[in-house]
C-alpha positions as CSV (number, residue, x, y, z in Angstrom):
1,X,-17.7,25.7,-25.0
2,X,-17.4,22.1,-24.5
3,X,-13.9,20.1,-24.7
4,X,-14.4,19.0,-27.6
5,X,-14.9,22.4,-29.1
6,X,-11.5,23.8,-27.4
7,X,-9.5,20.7,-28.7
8,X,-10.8,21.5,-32.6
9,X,-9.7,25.3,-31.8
10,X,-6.7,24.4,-30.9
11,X,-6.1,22.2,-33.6
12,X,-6.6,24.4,-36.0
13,X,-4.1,26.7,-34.0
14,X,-1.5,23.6,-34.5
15,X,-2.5,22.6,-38.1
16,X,-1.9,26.0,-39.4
17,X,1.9,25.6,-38.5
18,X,2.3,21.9,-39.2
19,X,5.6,21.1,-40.5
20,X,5.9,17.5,-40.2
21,X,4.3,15.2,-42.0
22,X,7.1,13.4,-43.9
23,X,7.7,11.8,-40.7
24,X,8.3,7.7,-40.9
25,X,5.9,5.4,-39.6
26,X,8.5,3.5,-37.2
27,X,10.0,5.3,-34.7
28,X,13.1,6.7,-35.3
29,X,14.2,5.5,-31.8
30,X,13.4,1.9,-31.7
31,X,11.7,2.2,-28.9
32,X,8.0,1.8,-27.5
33,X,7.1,3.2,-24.2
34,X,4.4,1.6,-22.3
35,X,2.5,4.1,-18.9
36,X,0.3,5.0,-17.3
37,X,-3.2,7.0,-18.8
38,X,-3.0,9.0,-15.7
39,X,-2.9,13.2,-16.9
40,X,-0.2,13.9,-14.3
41,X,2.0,12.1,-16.7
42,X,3.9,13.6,-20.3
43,X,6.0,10.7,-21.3
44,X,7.1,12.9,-23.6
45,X,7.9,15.5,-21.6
46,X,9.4,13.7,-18.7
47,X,12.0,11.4,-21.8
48,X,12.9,14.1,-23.6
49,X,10.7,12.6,-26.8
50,X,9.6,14.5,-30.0
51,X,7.1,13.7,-32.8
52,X,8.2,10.6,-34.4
53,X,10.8,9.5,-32.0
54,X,8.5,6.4,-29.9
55,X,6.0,4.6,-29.9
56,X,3.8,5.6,-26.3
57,X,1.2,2.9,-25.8
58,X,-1.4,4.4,-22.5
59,X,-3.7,2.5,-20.5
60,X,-4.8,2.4,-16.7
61,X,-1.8,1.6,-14.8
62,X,0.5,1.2,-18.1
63,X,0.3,-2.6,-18.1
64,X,1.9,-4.5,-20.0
65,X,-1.1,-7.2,-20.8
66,X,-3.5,-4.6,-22.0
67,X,-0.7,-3.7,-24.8
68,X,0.1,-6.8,-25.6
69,X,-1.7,-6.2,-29.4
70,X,0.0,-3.1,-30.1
71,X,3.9,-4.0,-28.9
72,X,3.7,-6.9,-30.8
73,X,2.9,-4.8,-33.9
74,X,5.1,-1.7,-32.9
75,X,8.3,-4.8,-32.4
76,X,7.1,-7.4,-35.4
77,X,5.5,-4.9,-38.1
78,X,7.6,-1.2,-37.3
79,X,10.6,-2.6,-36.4
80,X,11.7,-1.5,-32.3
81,X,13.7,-2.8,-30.5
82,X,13.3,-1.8,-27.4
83,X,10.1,-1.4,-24.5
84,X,10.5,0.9,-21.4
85,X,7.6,-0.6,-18.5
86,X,6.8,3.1,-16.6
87,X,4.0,2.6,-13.3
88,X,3.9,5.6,-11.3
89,X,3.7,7.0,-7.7
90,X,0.3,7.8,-6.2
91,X,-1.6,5.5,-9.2
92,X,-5.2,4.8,-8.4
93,X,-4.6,1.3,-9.5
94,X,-2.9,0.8,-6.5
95,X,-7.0,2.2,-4.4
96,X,-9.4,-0.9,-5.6
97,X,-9.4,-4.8,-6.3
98,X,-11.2,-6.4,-9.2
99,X,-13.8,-7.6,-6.8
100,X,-14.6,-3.6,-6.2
101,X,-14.8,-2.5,-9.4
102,X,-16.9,-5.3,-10.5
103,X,-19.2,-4.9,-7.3
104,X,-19.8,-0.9,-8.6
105,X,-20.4,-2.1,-11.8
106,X,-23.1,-4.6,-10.5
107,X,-24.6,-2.1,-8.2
108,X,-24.8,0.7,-10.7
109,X,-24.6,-0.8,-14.1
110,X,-26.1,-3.7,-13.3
111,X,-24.0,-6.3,-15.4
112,X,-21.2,-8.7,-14.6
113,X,-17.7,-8.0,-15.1
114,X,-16.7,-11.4,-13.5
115,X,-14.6,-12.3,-17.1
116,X,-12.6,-8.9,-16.9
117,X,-9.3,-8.7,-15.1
118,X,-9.2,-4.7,-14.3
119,X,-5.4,-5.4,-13.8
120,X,-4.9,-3.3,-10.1
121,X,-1.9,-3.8,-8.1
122,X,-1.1,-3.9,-4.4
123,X,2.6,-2.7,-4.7
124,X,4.2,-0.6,-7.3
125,X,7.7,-2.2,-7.4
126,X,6.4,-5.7,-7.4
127,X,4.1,-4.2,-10.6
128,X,6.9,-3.0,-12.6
129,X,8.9,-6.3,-12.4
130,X,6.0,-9.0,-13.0
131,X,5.5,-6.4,-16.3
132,X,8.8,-6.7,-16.9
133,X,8.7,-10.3,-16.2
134,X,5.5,-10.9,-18.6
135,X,7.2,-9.5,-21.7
136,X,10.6,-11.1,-21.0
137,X,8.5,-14.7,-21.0
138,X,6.1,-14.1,-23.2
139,X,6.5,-16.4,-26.5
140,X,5.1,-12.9,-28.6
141,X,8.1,-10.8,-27.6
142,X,11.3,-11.6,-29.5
143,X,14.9,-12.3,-26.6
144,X,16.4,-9.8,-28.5
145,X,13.9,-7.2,-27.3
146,X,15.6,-5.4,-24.5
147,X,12.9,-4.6,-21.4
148,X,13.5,-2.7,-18.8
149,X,11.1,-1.1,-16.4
150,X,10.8,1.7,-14.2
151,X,8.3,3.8,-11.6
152,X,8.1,7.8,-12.4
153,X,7.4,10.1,-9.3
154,X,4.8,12.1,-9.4
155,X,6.3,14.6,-6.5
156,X,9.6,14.9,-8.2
157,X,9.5,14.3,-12.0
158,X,12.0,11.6,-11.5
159,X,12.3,8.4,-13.1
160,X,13.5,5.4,-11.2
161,X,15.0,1.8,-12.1
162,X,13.0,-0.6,-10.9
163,X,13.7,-3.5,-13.3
């Protein structure tokens, strides 16, 4: 059975007890959460966050640039408030430079990825803040937007202030 095939069974597990969709579109908690992709991570989970309650925006290495788009219409169309910046220990952002990945994707793809900006970091910290940073100078995120920014361990579960 393939993945795909297990996620539709266990859909229609979930569907057949589905008891809310009179949920509002904007979250009921003002608040959009931008991590990591990575599948150690369940924002959800790990802020104590139900259906309907945030907005979670995922990418590689939960930056900020590459959600630009969507917090912009999460703050200006659905009405939050508030972003929370989560990086990670042990990200495999921090294992390659854009020069690596677009060398592979020379060698084995054959095509040139000098226009992309992949986004990897060298230190986790200094990640979190110029995120932070980013949105709190960025002309598409309102002052009254309150960003703060922090680095969930992997090891422990724990979330920790960074910015």
């Amino acid at each position: 059975m393939s993945v795909t095939n297990e996620f539709l069974a266990a859909n229609e597990a979930y569907a057949a007890s589905f008891g809310k969709g009179d949920l509002s579109m904007p979250p009921a908690r003002k608040v959009t959460v931008v991590t990591c992709m990575d599948a150690r991570l369940d924002p959800a989970k790990f802020l104590g966050l139900v259906e309907g309650d945030a907005h979670v925006i995922r990418n590689a290495g939960g930056r900020v640039q590459d959600a630009l788009r969507s917090l912009i219409i999460s703050e200006q169309l659905l009405g939050t408030t508030e972003i929370v910046v989560i990086h990670h220990t042990d990200c495999g952002m921090l294992t390659f430079s854009n020069a690596d990945l677009r060398t592979k994707l020379q060698q084995e793809l054959h095509i040139n990825a000098e226009n992309i900006d992949f986004l990897p970091f060298s230190n986790l910290e200094q990640s979190v803040r110029d995120d932070v940073s980013y949105l709190k100078d960025s002309e598409f995120i309102p002052k009254s937007i309150t960003v703060s920014g922090y680095i969930y361990d992997v090891k422990t579960g724990k979330l920790l202030p960074v910015a």
